[in-house]
N, C-alpha and C positions, 0 to 999 in steps of 0.2 A: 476508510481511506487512510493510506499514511503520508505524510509529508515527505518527498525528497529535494534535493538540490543538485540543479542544472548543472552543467560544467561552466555556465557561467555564472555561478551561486544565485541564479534564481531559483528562489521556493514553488512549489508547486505540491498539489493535492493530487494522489495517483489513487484513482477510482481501481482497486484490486479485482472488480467483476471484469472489466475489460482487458487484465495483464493475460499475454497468450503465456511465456515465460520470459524468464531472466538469464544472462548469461556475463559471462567475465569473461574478458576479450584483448586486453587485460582490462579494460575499463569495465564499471558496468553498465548493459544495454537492456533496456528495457523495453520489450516489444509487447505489441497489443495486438486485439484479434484484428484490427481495421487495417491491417497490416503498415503502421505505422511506427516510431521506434523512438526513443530518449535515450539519451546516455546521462549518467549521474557521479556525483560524487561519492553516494554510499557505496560500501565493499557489497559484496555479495548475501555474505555472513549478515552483514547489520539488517540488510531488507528482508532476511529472512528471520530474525528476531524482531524486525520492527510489526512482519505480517501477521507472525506467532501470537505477537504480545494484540495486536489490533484483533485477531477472533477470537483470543480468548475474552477480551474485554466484551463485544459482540456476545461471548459464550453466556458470560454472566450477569450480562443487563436481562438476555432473554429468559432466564431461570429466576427473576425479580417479580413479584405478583403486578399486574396491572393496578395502576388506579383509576377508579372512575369517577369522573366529577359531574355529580349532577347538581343543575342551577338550580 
């Protein structure tokens, strides 16, 4: 999930499984498969560095060994 902000500087957690895509309009809008829509204050560029930097993170927790904790 990455954080954006609303046009009206509400934060919000944007669940990236549900994004259909993104587009600059000039604002940007963000649509989802339920066919519903947000617009935000990030550029285009930033959400697409923000998505980048979130699977990579994602990339490298899952290349991490499990621990297992036995009681």
């Amino acid at each position: 999930m990455i954080m954006v902000t609303k046009l009206n500087n509400q934060k919000i957690l944007l669940n990236l499984e549900t994004v259909k895509y993104i587009e600059a309009v000039p604002d940007t809008l963000i649509f989802f498969t339920n066919g519903e829509s947000v617009m935000v204050l990030e550029s285009l560029e930033s959400l697409s560095d923000a998505v980048l930097s979130y699977q990579a993170t994602v990339f490298k927790r899952s290349q991490e060994p499990v621990q297992v904790l036995i009681p």
